[in-house]
VOLO-844383 format. One line per 5 residues: number of its first residue (from 1); their letters; for each residue x, y, z of C-alpha. Coordinates in pm, whole numbers, m for minus. Example, Ala and Ser with C-alpha at 12.3 -4.5 7.8 and 13.67 -1.06 7.14 Angstrom:
2
1> AS> 1230:m450:780  1367:m106:714
END
This chain:
499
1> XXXXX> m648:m2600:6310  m581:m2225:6299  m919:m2155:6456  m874:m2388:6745  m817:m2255:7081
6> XXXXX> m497:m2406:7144  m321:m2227:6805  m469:m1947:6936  m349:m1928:7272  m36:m2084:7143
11> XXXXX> 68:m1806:6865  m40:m1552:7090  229:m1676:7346  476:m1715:7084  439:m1300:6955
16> XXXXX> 492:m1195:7336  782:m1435:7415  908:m1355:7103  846:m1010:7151  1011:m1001:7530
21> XXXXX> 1304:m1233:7486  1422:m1026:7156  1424:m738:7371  1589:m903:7629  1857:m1031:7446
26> XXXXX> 1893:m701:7213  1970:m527:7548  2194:m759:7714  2451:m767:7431  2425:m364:7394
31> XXXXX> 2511:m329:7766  2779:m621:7788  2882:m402:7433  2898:m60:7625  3062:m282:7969
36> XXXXX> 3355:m412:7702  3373:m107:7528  3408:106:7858  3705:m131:8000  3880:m61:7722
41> XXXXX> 3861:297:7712  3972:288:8055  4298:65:7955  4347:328:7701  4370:592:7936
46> XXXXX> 4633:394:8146  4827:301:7842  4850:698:7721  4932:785:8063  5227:547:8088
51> XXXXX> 5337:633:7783  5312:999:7831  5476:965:8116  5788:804:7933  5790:1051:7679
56> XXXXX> 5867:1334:7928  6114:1160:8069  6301:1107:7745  6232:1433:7700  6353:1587:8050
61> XXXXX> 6706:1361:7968  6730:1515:7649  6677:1209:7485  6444:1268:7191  6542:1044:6941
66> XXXXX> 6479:770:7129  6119:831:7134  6078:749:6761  6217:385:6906  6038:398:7189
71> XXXXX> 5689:424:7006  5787:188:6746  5867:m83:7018  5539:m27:7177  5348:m100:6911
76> XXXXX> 5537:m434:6804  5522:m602:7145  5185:m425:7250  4891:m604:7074  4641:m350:7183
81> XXXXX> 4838:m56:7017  4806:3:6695  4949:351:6648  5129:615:6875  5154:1008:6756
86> XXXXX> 5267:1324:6857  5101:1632:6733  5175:2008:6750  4992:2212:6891  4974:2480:6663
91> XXXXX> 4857:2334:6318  4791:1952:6452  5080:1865:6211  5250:1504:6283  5584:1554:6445
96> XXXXX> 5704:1169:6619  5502:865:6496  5513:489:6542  5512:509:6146  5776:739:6057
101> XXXXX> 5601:800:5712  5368:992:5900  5574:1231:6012  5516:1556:5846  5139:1540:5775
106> XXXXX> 4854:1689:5945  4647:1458:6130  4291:1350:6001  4087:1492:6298  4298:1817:6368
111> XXXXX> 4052:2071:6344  3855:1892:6642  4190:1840:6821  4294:2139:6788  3964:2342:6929
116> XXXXX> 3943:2156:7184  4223:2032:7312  4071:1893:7663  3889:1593:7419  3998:1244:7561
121> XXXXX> 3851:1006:7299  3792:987:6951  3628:630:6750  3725:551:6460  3625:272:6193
126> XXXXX> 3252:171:6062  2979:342:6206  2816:141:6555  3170:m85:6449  3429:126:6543
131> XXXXX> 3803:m16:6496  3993:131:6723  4002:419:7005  4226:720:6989  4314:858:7340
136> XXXXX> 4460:1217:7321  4682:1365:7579  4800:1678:7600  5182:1781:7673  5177:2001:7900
141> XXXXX> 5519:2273:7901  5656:2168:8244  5931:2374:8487  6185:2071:8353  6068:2147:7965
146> XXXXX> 6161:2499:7997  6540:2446:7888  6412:2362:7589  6126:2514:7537  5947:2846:7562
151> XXXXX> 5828:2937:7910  5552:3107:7745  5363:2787:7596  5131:2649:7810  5113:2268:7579
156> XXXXX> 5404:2143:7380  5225:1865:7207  4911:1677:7228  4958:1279:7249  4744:1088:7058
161> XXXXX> 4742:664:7145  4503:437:6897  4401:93:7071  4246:m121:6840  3884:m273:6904
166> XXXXX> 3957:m595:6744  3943:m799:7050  3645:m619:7170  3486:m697:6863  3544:m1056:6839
171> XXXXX> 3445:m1053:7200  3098:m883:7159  3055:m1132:6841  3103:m1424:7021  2907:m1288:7331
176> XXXXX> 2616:m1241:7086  2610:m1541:6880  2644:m1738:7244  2330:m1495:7358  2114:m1543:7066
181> XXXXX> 2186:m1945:7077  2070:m1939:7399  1772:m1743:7364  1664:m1996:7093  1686:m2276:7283
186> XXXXX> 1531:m2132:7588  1245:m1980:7353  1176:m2345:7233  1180:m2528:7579  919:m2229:7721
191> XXXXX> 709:m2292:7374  746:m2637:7402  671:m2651:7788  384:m2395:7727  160:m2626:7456
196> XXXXX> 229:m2864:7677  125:m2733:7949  m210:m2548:7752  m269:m2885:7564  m291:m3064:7924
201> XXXXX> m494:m2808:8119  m711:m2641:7798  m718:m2873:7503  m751:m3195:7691  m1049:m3087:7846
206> XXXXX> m1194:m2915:7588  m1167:m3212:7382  m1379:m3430:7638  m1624:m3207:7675  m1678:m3162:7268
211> XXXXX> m1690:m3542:7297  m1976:m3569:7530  m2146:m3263:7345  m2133:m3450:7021  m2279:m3799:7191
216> XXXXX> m2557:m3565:7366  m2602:m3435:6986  m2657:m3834:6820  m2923:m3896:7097  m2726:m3996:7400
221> XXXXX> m2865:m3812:7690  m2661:m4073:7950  m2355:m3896:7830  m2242:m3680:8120  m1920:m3462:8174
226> XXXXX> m1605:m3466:8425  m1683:m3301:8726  m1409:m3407:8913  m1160:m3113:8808  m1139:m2797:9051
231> XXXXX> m1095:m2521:8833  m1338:m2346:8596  m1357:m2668:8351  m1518:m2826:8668  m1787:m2547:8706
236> XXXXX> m1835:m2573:8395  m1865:m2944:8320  m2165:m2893:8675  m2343:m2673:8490  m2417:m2851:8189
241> XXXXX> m2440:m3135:8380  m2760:m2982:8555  m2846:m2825:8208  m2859:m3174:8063  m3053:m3304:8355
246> XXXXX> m3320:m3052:8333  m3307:m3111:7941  m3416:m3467:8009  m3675:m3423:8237  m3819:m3153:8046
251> XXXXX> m3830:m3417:7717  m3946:m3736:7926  m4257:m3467:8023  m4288:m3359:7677  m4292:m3722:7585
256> XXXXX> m4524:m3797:7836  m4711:m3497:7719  m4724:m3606:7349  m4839:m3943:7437  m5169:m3804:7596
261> XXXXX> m5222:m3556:7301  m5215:m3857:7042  m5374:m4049:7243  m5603:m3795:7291  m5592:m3760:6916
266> XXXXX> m5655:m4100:6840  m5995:m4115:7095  m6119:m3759:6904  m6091:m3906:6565  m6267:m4207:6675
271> XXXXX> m6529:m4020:6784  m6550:m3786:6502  m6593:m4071:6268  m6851:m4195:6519  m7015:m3828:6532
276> XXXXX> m7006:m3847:6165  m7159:m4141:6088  m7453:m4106:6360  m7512:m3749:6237  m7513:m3878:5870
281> XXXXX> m7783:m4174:6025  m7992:m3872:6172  m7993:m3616:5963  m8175:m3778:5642  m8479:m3951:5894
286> XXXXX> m8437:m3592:6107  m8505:m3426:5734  m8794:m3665:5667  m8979:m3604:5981  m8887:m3236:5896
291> XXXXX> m9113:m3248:5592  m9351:m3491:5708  m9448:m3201:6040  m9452:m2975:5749  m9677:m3126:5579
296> XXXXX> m9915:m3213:5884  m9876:m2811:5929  m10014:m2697:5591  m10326:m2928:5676  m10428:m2791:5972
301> XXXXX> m10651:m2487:6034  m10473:m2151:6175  m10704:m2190:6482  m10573:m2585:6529  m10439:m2612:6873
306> XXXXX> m10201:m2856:6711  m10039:m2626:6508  m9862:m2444:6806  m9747:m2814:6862  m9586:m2913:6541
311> XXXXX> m9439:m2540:6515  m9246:m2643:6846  m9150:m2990:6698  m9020:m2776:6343  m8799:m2524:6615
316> XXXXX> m8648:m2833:6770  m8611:m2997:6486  m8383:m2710:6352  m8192:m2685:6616  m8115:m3045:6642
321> XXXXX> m8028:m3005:6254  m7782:m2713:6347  m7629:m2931:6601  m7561:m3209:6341  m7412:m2919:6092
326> XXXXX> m7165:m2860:6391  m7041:m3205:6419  m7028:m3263:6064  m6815:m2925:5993  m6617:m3042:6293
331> XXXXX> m6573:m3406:6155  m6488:m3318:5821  m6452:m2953:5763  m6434:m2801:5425  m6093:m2670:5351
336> XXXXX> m6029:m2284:5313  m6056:m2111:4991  m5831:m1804:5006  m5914:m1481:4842  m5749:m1147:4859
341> XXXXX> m5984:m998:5119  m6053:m684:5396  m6102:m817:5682  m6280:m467:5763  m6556:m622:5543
346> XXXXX> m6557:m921:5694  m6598:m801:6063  m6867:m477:5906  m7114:m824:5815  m7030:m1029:6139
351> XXXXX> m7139:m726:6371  m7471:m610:6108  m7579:m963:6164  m7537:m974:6557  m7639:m570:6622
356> XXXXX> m8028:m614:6661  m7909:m924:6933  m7670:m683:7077  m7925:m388:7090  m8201:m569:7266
361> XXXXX> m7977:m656:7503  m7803:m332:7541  m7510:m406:7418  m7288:m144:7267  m7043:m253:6983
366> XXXXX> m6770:m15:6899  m6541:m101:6602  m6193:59:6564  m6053:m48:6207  m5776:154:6005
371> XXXXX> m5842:265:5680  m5471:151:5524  m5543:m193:5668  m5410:m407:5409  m5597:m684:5201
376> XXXXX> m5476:m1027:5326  m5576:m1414:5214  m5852:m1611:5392  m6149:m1764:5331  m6387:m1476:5388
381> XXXXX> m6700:m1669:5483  m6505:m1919:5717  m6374:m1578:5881  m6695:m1416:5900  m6842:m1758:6059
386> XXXXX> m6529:m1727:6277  m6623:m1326:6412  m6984:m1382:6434  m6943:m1684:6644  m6699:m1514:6840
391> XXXXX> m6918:m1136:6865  m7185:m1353:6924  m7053:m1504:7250  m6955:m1159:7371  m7317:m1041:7360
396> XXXXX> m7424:m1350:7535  m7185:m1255:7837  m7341:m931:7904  m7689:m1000:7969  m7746:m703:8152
401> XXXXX> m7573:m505:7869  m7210:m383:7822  m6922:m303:7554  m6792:m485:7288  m6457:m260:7097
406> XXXXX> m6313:m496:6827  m5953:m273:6722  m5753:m431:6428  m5401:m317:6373  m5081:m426:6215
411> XXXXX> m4786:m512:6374  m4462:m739:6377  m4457:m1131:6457  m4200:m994:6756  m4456:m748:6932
416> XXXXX> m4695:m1030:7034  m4670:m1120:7417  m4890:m1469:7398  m4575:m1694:7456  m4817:m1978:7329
421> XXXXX> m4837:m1797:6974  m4693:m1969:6657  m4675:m1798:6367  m4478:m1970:6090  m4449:m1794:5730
426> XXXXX> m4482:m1410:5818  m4297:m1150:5991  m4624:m918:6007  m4938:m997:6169  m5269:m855:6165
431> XXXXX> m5410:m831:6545  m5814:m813:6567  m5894:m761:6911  m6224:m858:7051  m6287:m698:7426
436> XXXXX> m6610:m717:7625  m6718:m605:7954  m6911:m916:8014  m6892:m1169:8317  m6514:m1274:8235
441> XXXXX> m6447:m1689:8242  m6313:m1870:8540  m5908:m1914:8535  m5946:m2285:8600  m6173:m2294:8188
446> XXXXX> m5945:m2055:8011  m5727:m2375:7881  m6041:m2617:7858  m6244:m2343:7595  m6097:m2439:7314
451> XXXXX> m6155:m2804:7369  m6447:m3007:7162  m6780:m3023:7349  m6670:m2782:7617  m6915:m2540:7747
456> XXXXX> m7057:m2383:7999  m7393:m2290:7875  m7709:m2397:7872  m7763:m2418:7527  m7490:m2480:7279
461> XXXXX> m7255:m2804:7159  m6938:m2658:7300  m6810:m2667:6892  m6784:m2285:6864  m6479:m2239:6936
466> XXXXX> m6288:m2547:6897  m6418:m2472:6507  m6304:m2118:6547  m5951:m2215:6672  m5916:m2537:6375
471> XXXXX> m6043:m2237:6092  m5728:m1972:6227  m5485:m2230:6256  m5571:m2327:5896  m5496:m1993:5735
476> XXXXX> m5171:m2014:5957  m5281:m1770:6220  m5385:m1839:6598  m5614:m1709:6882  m5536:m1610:7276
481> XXXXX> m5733:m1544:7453  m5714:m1310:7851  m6021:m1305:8086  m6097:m1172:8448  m6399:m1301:8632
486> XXXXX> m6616:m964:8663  m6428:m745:8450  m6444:m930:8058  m6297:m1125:7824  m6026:m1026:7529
491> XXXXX> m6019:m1256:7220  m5773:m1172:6989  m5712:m1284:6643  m5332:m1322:6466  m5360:m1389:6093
496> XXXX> m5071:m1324:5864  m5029:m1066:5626  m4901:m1196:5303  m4926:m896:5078
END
């Protein structure tokens, strides 16, 4: 669940709506706060003015103790008003208050009062909850006062008006509770309307299409997805769609392709059993007339003209009995016994065995082998049958002489190039590279070499290398081979290293 797409698009669309719509809200009520709390300073301007106002008159009609009443009545019919003071000057003491006990004392917040007497507004109460708003006025020593007063004294009293907050309060409670219900609800109905809208347009699809994936998985290659949508599900659902298509085509030819092999399987191993048993039928009477020419041979006189015969008979004789070996190590080849070996050794006895061939014939053989090559496990006469057959050929493809450099190195599974190259087991090969300047082999052979009773020679059963290949394969290695007509041929080896 929490690694589907849909939680994840969904959470992450929950932290930014969440994220936006707290902010939102969080700013809404602080400016409808600073709207509510602004009105009211504005009413408490109004109300200090009016009441200033009807304090100098009182005070121009000689009426002063009727401002004690005056404040006093205020405040019990005014709602707003909580407390009315006048303050002197001088020392911020309380001379007239709407609470007569007051009178007398020095005011809370006289030392700011008093140094500045131009201050408008003070709040008061909890801090960010004030409860009330003082308004401060100051009494200014009019033409009218001076009957009473000295001309000399520029204020006569500084009013100070508290409005309580209370209704502001309850107002900016109730506007936020009403705000933050709101933004609940409409934060469900846009969660609620977004997985909606992301389980109908993402996890639908997605759904159908891990559907069809999982059918394609059990075997179903019929199983084809919707391409009838217009957005990038559509694309999408065309592209496997091809994908698929070019999937099944490629198995119905790989099908195809591993019906011929068996078959051609099936036909090989009918005729190896059939190449077995007639070389098994020729090779004991081949053997007897063997001995029996022998035999005839040892009779004769050395200046017999016969004897040149039978010697031709005993050459053809072996070579039909090398042909037979072929067939029979083809048929039913002996299975490797691994060793520790160097192949260093191994290729040092191939090439002493093949360098008078190559020397009549002008044929230069150049080996390149490490010295830190590392030991590795074959069966070292299978390999050595394996290099001779394959030095062997090179020297027969330069007639008119030529080069032969066979270079070993060691290297990783991933630095072959041979796309047809299976290596299963290792991650480090040895490479033994086999390069001649000969007469190079036709494009249209280079698949067809390694097949049974292939060849283009004159003499030869076309077993060579089809032997070659079976031996490499066995000690889990495998052979490629690169040729251009005129310019040479390049065998090369791949057998694992398994220290």
């Amino acid at each position: 669940m929490f690694n589907s797409l849909k939680f994840k698009i969904t959470f992450t669309a929950f932290l930014i709506t969440s994220v936006i719509m707290t902010f939102s809200t969080w700013r809404d009520i602080k400016e409808t706060e600073r709207l509510l709390l602004e009105g009211h300073r504005e009413k408490a301007a109004l109300l200090s003015d009016r009441i200033a106002h009807s304090i100098m008159v009182l005070m121009t009609e000689n009426k002063r103790r009727d401002i004690q009443a005056l404040m006093e009545s205020l405040v019990s019919e005014g709602k707003e008003l909580k407390r009315i003071r006048i303050l002197r000057p001088e020392d911020g003491v309380i001379v007239v208050s709407s609470e007569p006990e007051e009178a007398g004392k020095v005011f809370e917040n006289a030392g700011m009062i008093l140094q500045n007497v131009q201050a408008t507004e003070v709040s008061s109460g909890g801090r960010g909850n004030p409860e009330h708003v003082s308004k401060f006025t100051v009494i200014k020593n009019r033409k009218a006062c001076h009957g009473c007063h000295d001309p000399r004294k520029d204020v006569l009293g500084i009013l100070a008006v508290d409005i309580s907050l209370d209704d502001v309060t309850a107002a900016v409670r109730e506007f936020k509770r009403e705000h933050l219900r709101e933004a609940v609800i409409g934060f469900l109905l846009i969660m609620g309307a977004f997985t909606v809208v992301v389980g109908v347009l993402i996890d639908r699809p997605v759904r159908k299409m891990i559907t069809t994936i999982r059918k394609i998985e059990n075997g179903d290659l019929s199983a084809r997805m919707d391409e009838n949508k217009k957005d990038e599900f559509g694309l999408v659902a065309k592209s496997f769609n091809r994908m698929l298509k070019t999937l099944e085509s490629a198995k119905e030819e790989i099908e195809t392709c591993h019906e011929e092999q068996m078959q051609r399987a099936a036909k090989l191993a009918s005729l190896g059993e059939i190449v077995s048993g007639i070389a098994h039928e020729i090779k004991n009477p081949l053997a007897g007339i063997s001995c029996a020419v022998q035999v005839l041979q040892s009779e004769m006189d050395e200046n017999d003209v016969r004897k040149a015969v039978t010697g031709e008979i005993l050459h053809h004789i072996k070579r039909l009995d090398r042909t037979i070996k072929d067939l029979l190590n083809y048929a039913k080849p002996r299975p490797p016994r691994f060793v520790p070996s160097n192949i260093k050794t191994v290729l040092d006895k191939a090439v002493f065995f093949v360098y008078p061939e190559a020397n009549r014939q002008k044929v230069v053989i150049k080996t390149e082998i490490p010295d830190d090559i590392p030991d590795i496990m074959m069966d070292p006469d299978q390999m050595q049958q394996i290099f001779l057959n394959l030095i062997i050929n090179a020297v027969q493809a330069m007639p008119d002489g030529g080069k032969l450099t066979i270079t070993v190195c060691e290297q990783g599974k991933d630095g072959i190039d041979e796309r047809a190259i299976r290596i299963p087991g290792s991650d480090r090969v040895l490479a033994i590279r086999l390069e001649d300047t000969g007469k190079g082999i036709e494009g249209k052979y280079i698949d067809r070499i390694f097949d049974p009773f292939f060849t283009k020679k004159s003499k030869g059963t076309g077993l060579g290398l089809a032997i070659s290949r079976r031996i490499i394969q066995e000690h889990g290695g495998d052979i490629a081979v690169k040729s251009e007509v005129g310019k040479g041929s390049i065998f090369t080896v791949y057998l694992p290293v398994v220290r």
